[in-house]
C-alpha positions, -999 to +999 in steps of 0.1 A: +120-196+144+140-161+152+122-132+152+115-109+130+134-124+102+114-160+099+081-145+113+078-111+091+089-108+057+087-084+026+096-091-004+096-079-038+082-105-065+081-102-103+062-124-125+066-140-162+075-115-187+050-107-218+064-101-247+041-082-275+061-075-307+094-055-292+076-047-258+084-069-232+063-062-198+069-074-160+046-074-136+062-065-099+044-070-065+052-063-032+043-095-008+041-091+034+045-126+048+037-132+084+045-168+097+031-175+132+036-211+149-003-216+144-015-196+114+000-173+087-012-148+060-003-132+034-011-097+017+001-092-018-004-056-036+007-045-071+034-024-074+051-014-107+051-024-144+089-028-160+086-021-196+116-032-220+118-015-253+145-020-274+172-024-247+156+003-228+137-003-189+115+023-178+094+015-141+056+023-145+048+027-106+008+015-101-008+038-081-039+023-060-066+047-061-084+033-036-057+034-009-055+067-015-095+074-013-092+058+018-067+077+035-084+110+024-112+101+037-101+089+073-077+123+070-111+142+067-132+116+093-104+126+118-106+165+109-144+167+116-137+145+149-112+170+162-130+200+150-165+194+165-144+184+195-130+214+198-163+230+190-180+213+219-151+228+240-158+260+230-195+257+234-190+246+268-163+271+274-189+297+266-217+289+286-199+292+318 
């Protein structure tokens, strides 16, 4: 096994097309593949939509809501962590 190449891998997977009437849609998904000598795991997400219409593609990019709840709400977790930080500096700074 060489690293990274054999251990970590992402790739880019599309699935079977669905045709309905002249539409034809393709999933897409983004795959991380980690190979380790005693385990291995795999993490698939979501990532687009290709949409053929008469000899037309257009990408429809998902876009995961959640992911980006999450990361607003660490983004603010972090904020009030700094700022009552510094708050408790100041506090202290003040009752010298």
């Amino acid at each position: 096994m060489s690293w990274p190449s054999e251990l970590i891998k992402l790739t880019t997977t599309t699935s079977q097309p669905v045709t309905i009437g002249e539409i034809t849609l393709t999933p897409e998904a983004h795959a991380l593949v980690v190979r380790l000598p005693f385990a291995g795991f795999v993490w698939n997400r979501p990532s687009a939509v290709l949409v053929e219409r008469g000899g037309q593609f257009e990408r429809l990019h998902i876009i995961n809501l959640s992911r980006v709840a999450q990361i607003c709400l660490i983004a603010a977790t972090l904020l009030f962590v700094l700022l009552s930080q510094g708050q408790m500096a100041w506090r202290k700074e003040m009752s010298r």
